[in-house]
Each structure stands twice: as C-alpha cells, then as structure tokens.
C-alpha positions, 0 to 999 in steps of 0.5 A, spaced: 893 205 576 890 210 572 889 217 576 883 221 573 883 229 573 878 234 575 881 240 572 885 240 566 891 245 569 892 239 575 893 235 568 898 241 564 902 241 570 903 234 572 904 233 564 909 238 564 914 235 571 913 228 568 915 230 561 919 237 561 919 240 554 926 244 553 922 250 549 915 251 546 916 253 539 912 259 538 908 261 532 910 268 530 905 272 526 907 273 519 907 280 521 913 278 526 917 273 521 917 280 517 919 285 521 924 280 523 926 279 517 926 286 515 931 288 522 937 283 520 937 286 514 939 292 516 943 290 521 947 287 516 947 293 512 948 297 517 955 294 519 958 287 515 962 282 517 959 282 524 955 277 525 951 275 531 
C-alpha cells in the first residue's frame, strides 16, 4: 500500500525514522575549506608533534 503526502516536511521526517542517516556531509564554502586549512597550519606551526 502506497501512503500519499500532502506536505513534504511530513514526507522528510518519515524518510528520516525509516532510513536514519548517520551525518549529513556538509558543503563548506571555499572560503570555510581555506580558513580551515589556514588554522591547522598554524596549529601545527605553533606546537609540532601534537597531533589531534
């Protein structure tokens, strides 16, 4: 039997019990990806050997 819903958040939220997703992959800006980037580089400037 095919339930039919009106309202695509009803829709979203029955998706989401029946089939869990363990982590939605996020899209990072470019921008994000570099000051990212930027901060492990000084991190690992600032003190080497520590790794997280």
């Amino acid at each position: 039997m095919t339930t039919h819903y009106l309202d695509y958040r009803t829709a979203q939220v029955e998706l989401e019990t029946r089939y869990p997703q363990r982590r939605r992959p996020r899209r990072d800006s470019s921008l994000e990806i570099m000051r990212r980037t930027l901060a492990r580089i000084s991190r690992e400037e600032n003190n080497p050997g520590r790794t997280r």
